[in-house]
N, CA, C and O atoms as a GROMACS GRO file, in nm:
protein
  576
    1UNK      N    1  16.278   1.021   7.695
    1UNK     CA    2  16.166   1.101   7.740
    1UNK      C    3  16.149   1.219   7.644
    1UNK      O    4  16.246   1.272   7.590
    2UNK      N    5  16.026   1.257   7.626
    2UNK     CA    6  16.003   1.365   7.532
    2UNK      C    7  16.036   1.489   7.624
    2UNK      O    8  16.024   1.493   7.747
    3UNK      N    9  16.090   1.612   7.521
    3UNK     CA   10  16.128   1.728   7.532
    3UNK      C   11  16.012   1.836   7.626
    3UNK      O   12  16.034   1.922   7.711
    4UNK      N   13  15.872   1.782   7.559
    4UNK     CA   14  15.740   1.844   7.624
    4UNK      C   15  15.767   1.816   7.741
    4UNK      O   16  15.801   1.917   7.802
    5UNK      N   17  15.770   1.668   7.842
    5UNK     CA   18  15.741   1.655   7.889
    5UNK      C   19  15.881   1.690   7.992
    5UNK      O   20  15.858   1.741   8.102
    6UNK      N   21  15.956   1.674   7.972
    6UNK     CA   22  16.072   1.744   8.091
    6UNK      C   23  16.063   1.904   8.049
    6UNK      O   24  16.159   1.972   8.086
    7UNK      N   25  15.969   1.963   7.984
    7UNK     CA   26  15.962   2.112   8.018
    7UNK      C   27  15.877   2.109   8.104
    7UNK      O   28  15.907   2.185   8.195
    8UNK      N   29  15.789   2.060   8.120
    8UNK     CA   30  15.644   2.061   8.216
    8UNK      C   31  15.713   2.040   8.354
    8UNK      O   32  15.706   2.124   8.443
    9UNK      N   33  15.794   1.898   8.367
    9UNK     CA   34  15.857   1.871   8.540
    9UNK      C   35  15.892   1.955   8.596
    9UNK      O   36  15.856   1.975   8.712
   10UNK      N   37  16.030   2.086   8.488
   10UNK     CA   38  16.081   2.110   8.536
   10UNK      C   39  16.009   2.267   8.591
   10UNK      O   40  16.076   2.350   8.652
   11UNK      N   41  15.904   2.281   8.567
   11UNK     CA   42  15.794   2.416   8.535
   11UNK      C   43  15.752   2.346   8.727
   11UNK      O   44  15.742   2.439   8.807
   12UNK      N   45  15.739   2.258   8.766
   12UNK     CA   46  15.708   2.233   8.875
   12UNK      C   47  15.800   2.147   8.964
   12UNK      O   48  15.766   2.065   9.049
   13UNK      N   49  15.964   2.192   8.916
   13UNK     CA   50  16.054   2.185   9.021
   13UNK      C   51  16.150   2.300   9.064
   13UNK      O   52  16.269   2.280   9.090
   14UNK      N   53  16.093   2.418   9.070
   14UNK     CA   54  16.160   2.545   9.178
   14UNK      C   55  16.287   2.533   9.250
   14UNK      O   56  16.376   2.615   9.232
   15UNK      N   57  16.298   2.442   9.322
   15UNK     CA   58  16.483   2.432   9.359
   15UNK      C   59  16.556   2.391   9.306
   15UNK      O   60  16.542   2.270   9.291
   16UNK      N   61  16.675   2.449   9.244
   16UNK     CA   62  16.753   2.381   9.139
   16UNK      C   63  16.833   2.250   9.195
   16UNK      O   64  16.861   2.151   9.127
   17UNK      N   65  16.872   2.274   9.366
   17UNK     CA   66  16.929   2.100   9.381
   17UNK      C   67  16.836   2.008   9.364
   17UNK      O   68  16.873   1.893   9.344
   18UNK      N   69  16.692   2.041   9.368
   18UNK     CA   70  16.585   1.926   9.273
   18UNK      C   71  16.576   1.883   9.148
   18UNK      O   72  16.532   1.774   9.112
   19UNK      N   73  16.619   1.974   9.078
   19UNK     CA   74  16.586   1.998   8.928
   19UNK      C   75  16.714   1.916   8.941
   19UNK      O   76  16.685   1.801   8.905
   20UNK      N   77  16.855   1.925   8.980
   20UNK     CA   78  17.008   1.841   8.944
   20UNK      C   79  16.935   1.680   8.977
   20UNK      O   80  16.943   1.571   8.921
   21UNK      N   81  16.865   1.729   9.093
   21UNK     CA   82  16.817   1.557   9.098
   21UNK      C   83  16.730   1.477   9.000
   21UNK      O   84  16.756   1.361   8.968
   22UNK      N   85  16.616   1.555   8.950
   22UNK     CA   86  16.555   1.542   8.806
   22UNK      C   87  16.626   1.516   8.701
   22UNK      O   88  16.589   1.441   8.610
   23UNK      N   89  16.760   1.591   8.708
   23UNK     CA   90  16.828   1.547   8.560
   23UNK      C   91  16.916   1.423   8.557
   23UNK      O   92  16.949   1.360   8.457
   24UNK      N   93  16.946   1.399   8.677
   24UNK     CA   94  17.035   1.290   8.721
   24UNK      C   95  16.929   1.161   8.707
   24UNK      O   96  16.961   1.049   8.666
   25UNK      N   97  16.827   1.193   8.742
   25UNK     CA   98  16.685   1.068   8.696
   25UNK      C   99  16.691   1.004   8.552
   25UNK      O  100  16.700   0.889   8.507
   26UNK      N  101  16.682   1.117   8.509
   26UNK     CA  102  16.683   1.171   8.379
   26UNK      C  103  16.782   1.049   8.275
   26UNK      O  104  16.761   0.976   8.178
   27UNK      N  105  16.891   1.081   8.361
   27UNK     CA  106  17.005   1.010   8.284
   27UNK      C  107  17.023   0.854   8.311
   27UNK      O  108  17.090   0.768   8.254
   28UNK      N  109  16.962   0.853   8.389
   28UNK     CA  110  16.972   0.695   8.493
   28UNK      C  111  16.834   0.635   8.396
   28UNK      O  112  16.794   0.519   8.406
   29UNK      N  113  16.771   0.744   8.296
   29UNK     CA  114  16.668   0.646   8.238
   29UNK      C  115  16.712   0.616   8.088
   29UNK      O  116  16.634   0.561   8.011
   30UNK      N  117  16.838   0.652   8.052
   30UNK     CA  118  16.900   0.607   7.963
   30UNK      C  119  16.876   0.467   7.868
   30UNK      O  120  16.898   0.403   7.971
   31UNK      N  121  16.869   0.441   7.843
   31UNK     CA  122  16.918   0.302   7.755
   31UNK      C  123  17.050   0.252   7.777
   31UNK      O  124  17.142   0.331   7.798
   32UNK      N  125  17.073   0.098   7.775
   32UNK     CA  126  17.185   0.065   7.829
   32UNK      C  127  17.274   0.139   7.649
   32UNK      O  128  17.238   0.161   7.533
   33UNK      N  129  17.407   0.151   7.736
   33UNK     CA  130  17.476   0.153   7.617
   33UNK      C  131  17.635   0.097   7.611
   33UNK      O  132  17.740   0.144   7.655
   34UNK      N  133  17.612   0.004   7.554
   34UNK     CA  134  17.666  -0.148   7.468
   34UNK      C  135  17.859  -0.073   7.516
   34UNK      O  136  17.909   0.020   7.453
   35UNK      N  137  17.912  -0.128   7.607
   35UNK     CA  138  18.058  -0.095   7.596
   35UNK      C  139  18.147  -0.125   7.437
   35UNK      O  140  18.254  -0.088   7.387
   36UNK      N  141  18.074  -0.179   7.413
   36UNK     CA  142  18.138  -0.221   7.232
   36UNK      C  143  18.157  -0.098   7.174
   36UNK      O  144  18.250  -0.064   7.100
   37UNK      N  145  18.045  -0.021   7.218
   37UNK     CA  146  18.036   0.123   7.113
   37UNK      C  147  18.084   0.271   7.148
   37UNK      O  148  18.065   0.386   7.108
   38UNK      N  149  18.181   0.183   7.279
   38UNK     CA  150  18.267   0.307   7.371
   38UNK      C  151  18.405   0.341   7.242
   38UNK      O  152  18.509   0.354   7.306
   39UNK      N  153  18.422   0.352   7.142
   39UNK     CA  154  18.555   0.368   7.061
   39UNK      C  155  18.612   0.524   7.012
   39UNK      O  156  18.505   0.583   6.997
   40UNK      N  157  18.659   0.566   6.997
   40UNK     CA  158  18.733   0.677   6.971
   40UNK      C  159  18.645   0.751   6.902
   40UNK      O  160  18.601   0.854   6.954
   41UNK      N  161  18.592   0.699   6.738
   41UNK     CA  162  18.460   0.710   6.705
   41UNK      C  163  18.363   0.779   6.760
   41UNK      O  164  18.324   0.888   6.719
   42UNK      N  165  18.326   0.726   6.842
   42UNK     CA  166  18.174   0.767   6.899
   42UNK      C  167  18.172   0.833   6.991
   42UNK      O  168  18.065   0.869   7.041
   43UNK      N  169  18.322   0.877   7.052
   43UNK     CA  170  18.369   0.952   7.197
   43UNK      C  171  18.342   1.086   7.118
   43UNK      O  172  18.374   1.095   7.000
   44UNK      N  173  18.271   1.210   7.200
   44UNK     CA  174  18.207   1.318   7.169
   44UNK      C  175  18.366   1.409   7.239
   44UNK      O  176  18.420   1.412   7.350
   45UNK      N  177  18.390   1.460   7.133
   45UNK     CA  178  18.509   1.588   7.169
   45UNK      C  179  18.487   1.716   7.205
   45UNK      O  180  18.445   1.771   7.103
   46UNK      N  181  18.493   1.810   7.310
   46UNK     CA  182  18.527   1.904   7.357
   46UNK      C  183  18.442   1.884   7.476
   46UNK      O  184  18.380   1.987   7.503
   47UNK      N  185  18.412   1.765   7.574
   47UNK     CA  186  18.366   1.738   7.696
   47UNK      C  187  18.471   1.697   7.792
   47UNK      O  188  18.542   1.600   7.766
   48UNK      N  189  18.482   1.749   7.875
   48UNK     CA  190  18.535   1.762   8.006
   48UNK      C  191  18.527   1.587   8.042
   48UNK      O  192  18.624   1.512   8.049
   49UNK      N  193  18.395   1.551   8.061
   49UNK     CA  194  18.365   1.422   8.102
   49UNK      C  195  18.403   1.326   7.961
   49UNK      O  196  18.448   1.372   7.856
   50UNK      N  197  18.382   1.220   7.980
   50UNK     CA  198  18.373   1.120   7.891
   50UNK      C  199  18.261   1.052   7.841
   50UNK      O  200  18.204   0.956   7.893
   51UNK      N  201  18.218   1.138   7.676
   51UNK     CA  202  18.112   1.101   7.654
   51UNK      C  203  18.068   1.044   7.529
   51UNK      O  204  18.062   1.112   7.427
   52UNK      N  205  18.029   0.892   7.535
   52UNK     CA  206  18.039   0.887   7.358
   52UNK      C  207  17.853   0.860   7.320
   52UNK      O  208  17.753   0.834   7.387
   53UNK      N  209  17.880   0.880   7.197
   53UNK     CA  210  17.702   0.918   7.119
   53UNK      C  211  17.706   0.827   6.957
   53UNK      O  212  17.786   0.834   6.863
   54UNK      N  213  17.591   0.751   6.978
   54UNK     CA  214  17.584   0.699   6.844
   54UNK      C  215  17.496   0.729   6.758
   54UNK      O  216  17.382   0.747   6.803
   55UNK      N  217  17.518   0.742   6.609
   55UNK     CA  218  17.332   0.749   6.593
   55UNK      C  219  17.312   0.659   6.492
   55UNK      O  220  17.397   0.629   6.409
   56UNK      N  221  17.158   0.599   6.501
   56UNK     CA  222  17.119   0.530   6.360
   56UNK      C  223  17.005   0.579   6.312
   56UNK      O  224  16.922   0.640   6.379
   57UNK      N  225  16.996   0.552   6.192
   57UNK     CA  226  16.931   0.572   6.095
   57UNK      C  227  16.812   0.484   6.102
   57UNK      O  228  16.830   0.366   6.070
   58UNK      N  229  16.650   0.536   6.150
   58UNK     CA  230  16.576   0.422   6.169
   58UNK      C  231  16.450   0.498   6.067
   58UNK      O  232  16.418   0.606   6.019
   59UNK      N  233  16.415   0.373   6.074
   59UNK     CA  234  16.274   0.403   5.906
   59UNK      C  235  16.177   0.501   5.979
   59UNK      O  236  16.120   0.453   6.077
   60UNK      N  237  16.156   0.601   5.956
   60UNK     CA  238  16.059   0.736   5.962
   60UNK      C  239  15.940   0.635   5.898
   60UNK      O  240  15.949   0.519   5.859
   61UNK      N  241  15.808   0.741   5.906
   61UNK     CA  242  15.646   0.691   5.844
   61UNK      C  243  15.653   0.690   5.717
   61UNK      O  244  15.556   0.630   5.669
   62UNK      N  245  15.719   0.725   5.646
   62UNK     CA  246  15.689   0.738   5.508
   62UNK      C  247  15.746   0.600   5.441
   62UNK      O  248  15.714   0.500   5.505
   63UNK      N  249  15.822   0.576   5.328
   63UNK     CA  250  15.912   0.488   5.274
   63UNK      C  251  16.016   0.492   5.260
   63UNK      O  252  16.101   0.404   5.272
   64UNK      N  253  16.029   0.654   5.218
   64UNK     CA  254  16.185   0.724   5.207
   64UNK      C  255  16.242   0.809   5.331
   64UNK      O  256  16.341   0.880   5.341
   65UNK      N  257  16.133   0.770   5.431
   65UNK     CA  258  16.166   0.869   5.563
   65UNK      C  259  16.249   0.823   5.644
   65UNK      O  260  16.240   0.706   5.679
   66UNK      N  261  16.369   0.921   5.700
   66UNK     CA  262  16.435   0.830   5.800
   66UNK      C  263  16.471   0.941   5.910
   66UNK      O  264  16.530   1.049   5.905
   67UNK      N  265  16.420   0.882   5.993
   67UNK     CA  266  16.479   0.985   6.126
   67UNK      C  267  16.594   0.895   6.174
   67UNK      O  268  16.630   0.790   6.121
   68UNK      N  269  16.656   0.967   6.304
   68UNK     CA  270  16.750   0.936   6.379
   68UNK      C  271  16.743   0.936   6.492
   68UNK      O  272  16.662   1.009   6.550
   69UNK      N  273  16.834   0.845   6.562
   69UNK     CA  274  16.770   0.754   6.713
   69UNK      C  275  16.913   0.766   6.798
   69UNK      O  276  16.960   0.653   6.809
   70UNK      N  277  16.987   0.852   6.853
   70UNK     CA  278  17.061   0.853   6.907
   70UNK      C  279  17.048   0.763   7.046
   70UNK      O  280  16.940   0.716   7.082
   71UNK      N  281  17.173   0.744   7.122
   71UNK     CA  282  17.186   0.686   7.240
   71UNK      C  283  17.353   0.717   7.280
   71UNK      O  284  17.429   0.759   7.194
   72UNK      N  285  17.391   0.696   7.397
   72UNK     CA  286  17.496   0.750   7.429
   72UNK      C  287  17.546   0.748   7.611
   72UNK      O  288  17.472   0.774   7.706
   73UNK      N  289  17.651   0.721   7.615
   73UNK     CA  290  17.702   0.761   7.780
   73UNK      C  291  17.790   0.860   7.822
   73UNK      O  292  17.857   0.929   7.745
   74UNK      N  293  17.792   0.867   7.934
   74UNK     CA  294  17.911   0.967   8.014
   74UNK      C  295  17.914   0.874   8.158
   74UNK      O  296  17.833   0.795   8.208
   75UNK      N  297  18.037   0.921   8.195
   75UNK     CA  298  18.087   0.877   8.316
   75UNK      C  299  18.041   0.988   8.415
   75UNK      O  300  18.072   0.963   8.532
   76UNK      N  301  17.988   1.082   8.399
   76UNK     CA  302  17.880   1.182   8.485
   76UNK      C  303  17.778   1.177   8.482
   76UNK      O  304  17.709   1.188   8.381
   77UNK      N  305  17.734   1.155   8.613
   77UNK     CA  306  17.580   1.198   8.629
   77UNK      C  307  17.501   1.267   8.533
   77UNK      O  308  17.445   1.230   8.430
   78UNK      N  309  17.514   1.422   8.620
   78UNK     CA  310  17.511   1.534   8.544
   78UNK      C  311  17.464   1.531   8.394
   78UNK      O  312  17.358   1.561   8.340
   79UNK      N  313  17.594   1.480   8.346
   79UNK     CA  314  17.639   1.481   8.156
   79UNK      C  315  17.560   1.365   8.120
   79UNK      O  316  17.502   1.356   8.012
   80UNK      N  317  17.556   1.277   8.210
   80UNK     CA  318  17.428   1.170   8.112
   80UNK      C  319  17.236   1.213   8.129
   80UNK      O  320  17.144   1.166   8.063
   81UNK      N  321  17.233   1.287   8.208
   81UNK     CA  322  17.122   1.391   8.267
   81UNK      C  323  17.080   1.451   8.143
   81UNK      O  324  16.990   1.418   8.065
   82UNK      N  325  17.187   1.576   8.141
   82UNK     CA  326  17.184   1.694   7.983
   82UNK      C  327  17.152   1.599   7.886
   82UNK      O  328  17.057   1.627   7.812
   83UNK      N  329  17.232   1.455   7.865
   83UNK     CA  330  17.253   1.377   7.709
   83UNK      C  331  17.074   1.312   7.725
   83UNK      O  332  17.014   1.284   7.621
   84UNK      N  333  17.022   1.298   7.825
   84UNK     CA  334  16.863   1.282   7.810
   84UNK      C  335  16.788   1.382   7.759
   84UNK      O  336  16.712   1.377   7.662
   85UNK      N  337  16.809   1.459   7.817
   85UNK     CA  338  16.773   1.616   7.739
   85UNK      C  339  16.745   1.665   7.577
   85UNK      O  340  16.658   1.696   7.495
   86UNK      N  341  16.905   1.643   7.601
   86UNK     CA  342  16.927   1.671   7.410
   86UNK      C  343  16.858   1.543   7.388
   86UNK      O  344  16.755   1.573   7.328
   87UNK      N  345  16.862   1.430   7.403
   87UNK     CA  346  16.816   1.336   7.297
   87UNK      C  347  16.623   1.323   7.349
   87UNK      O  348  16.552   1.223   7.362
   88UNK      N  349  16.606   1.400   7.358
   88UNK     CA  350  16.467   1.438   7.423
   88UNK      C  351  16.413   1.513   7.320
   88UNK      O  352  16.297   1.509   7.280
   89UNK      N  353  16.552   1.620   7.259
   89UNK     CA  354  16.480   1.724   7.167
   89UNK      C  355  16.540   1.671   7.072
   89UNK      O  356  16.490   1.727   6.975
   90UNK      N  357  16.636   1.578   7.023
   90UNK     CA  358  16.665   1.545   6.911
   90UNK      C  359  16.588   1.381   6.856
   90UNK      O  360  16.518   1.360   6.757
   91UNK      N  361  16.621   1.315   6.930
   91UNK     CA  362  16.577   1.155   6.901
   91UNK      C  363  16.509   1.150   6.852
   91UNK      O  364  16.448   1.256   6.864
   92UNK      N  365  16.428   1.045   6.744
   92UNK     CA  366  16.366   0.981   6.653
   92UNK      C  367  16.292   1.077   6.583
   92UNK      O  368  16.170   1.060   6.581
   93UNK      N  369  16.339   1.175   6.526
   93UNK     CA  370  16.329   1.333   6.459
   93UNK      C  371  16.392   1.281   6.358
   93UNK      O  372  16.492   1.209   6.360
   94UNK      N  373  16.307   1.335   6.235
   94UNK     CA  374  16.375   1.366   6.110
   94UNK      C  375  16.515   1.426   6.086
   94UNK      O  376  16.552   1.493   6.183
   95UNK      N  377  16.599   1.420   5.989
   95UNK     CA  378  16.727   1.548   5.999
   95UNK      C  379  16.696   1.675   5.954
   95UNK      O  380  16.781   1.764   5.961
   96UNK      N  381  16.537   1.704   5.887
   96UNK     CA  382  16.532   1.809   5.812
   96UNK      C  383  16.484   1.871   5.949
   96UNK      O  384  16.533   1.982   5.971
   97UNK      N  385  16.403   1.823   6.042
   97UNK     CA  386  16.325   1.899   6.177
   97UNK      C  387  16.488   1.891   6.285
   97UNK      O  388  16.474   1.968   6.380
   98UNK      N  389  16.604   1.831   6.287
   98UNK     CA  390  16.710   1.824   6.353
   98UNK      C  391  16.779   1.941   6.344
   98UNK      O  392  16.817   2.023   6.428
   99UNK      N  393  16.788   1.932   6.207
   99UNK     CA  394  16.871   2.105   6.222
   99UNK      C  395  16.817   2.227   6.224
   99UNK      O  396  16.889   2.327   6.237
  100UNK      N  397  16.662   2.237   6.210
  100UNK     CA  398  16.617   2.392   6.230
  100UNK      C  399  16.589   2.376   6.361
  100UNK      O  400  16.603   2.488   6.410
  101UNK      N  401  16.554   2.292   6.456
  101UNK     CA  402  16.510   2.279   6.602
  101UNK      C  403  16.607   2.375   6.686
  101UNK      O  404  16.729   2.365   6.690
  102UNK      N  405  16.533   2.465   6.746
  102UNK     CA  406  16.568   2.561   6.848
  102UNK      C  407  16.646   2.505   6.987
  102UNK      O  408  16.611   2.553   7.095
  103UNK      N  409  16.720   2.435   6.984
  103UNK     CA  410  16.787   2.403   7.069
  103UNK      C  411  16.818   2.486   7.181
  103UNK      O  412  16.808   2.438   7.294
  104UNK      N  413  16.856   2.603   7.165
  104UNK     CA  414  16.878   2.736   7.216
  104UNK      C  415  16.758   2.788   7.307
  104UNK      O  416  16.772   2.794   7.429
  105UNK      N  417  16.690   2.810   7.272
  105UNK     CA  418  16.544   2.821   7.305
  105UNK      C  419  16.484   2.761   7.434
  105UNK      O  420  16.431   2.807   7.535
  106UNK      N  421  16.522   2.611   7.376
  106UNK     CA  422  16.506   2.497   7.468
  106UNK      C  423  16.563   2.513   7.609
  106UNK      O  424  16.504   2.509   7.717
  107UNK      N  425  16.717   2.535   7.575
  107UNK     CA  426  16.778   2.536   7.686
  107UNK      C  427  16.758   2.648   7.746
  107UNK      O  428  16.750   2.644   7.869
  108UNK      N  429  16.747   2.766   7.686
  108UNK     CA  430  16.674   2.869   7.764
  108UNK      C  431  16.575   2.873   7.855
  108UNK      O  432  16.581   2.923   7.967
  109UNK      N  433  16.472   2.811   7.796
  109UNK     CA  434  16.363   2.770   7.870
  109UNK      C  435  16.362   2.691   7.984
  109UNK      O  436  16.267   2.685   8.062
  110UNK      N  437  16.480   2.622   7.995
  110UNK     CA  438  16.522   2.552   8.104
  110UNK      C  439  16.584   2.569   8.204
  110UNK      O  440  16.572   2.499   8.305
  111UNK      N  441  16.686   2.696   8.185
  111UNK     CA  442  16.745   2.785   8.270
  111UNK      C  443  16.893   2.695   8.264
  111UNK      O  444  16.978   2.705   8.351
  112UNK      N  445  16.903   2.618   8.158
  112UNK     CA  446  17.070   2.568   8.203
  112UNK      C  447  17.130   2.646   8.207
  112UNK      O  448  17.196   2.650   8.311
  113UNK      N  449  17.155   2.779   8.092
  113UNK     CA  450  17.322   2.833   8.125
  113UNK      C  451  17.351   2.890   8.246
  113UNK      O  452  17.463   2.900   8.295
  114UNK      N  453  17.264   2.922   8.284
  114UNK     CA  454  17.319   3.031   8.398
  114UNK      C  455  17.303   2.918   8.529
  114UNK      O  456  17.266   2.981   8.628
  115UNK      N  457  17.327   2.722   8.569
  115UNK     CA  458  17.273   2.602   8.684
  115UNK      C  459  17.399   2.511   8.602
  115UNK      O  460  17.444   2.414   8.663
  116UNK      N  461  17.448   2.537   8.482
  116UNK     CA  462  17.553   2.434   8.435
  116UNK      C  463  17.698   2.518   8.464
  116UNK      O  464  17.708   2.641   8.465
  117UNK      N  465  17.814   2.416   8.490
  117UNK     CA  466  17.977   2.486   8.466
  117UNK      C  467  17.971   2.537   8.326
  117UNK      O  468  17.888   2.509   8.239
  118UNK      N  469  18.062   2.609   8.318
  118UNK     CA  470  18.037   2.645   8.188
  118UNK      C  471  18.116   2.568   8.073
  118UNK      O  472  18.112   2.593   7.953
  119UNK      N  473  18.224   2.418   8.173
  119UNK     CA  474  18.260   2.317   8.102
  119UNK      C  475  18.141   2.221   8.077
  119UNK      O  476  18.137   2.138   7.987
  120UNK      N  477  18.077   2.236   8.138
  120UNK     CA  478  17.945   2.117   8.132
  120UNK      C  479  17.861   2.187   7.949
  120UNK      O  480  17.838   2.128   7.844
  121UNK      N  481  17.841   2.339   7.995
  121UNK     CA  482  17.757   2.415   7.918
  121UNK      C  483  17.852   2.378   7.758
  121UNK      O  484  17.797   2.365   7.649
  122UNK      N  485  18.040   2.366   7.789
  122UNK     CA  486  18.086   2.331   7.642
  122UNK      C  487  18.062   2.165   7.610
  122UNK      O  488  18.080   2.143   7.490
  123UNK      N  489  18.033   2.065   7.673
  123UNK     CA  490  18.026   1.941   7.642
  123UNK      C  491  17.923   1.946   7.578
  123UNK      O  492  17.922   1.915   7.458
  124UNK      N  493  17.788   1.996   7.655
  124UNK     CA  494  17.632   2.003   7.629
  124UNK      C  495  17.627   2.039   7.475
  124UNK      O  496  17.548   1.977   7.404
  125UNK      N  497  17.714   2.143   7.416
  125UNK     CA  498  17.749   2.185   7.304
  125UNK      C  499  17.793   2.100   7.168
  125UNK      O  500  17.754   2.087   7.052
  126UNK      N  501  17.873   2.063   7.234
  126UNK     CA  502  17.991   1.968   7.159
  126UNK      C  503  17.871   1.866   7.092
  126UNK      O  504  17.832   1.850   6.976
  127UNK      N  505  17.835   1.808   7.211
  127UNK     CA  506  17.718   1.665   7.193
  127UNK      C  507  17.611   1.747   7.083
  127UNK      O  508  17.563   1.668   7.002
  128UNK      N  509  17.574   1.866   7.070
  128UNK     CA  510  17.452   1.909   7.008
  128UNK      C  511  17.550   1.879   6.852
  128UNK      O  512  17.540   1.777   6.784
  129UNK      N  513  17.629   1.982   6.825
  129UNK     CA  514  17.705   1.975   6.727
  129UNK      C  515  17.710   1.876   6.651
  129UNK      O  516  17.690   1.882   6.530
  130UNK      N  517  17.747   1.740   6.732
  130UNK     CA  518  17.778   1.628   6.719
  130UNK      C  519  17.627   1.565   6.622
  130UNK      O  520  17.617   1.496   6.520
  131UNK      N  521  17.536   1.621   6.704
  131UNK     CA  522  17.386   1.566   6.644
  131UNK      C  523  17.397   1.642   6.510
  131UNK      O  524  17.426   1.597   6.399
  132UNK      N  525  17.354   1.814   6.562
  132UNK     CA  526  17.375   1.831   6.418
  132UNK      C  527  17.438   1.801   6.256
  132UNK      O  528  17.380   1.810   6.148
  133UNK      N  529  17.586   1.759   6.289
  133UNK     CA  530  17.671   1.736   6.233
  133UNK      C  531  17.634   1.591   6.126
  133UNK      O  532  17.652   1.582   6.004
  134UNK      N  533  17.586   1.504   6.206
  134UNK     CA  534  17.498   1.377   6.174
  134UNK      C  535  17.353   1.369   6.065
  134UNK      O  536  17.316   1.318   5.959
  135UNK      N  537  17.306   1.459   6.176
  135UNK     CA  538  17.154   1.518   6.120
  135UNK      C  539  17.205   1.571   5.928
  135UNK      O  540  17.186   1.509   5.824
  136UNK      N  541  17.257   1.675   5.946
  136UNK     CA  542  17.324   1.748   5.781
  136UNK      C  543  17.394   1.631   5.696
  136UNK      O  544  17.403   1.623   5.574
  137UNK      N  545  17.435   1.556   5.780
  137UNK     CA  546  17.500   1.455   5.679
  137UNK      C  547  17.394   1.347   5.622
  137UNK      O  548  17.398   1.324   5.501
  138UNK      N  549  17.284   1.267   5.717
  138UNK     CA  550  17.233   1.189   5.650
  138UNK      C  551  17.112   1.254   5.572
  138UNK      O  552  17.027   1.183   5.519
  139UNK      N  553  17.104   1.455   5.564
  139UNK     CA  554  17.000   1.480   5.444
  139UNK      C  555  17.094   1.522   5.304
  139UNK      O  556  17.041   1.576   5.208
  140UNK      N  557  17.266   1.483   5.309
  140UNK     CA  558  17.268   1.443   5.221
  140UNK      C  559  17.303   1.341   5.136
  140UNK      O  560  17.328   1.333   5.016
  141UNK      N  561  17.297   1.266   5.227
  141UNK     CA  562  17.307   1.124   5.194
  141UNK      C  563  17.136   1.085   5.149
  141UNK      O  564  17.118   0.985   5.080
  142UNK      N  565  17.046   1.149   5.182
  142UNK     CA  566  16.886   1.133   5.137
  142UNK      C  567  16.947   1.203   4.968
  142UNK      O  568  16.956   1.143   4.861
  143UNK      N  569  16.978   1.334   4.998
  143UNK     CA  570  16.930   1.382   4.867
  143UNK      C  571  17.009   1.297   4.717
  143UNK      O  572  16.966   1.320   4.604
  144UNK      N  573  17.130   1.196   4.741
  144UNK     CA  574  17.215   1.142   4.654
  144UNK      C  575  17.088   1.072   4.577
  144UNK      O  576  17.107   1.002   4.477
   0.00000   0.00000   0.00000
């Protein structure tokens, strides 16, 4: 789901045990994700829950363009909720628009820090990192 559009829901869901239920939707609209690609690898580190994230490299509009298409699980609700989120503001995005994207902002606008644990708030982290981390690597793997 796009980033626009879970700012708008959540602009017209006022109770936050609604909004937990929104994000829990959220996550349940996932993409299946392949137990094959549950491996040490792809398991996202400094989450409380158990959460792994993949990304590929899919052809952007141009010839030489390539954005990135994450997908990913957790054994939480919750944490697969947030991982819709982030991949709301990250997914099929360029890496050059991946790493200046206001992430921060975002979540501001959303009111997580002050409605997440603040172990949830370090996974939520970890997983961004994780994008970023990806994102920086395949612009320089473009620029080789």
């Amino acid at each position: 789901m796009d980033i626009d559009q879970i700012i708008e829901d959540f602009e017209f869901i006022d109770d936050w045990e609604d909004r937990y239920r929104y994000i829990i939707e959220l996550g349940n609209q996932l993409e299946p994700y392949p137990d094959v690609n549950k491996t040490p690898e792809t398991k996202v580190k400094g989450c409380v829950s158990q959460v792994w994230l993949t990304t590929q490299l899919i052809q952007g509009d141009g010839e030489s363009d390539v954005n990135l298409h994450f997908s990913g699980e957790s054994d939480a609700h919750i944490v697969r909720g947030l991982m819709a989120i982030v991949f709301g503001i990250f997914s099929d995005k360029p890496p050059s628009e991946i790493v200046k994207t206001d992430y921060q902002g975002i979540f501001n606008k959303l009111d997580l820090k002050d409605h997440i644990s603040p172990q949830r708030s370090n996974g939520l982290n970890a997983m961004v990192q994780r994008i970023q981390h990806d994102a920086e690597a395949a612009l320089k793997d473009q620029s080789v």
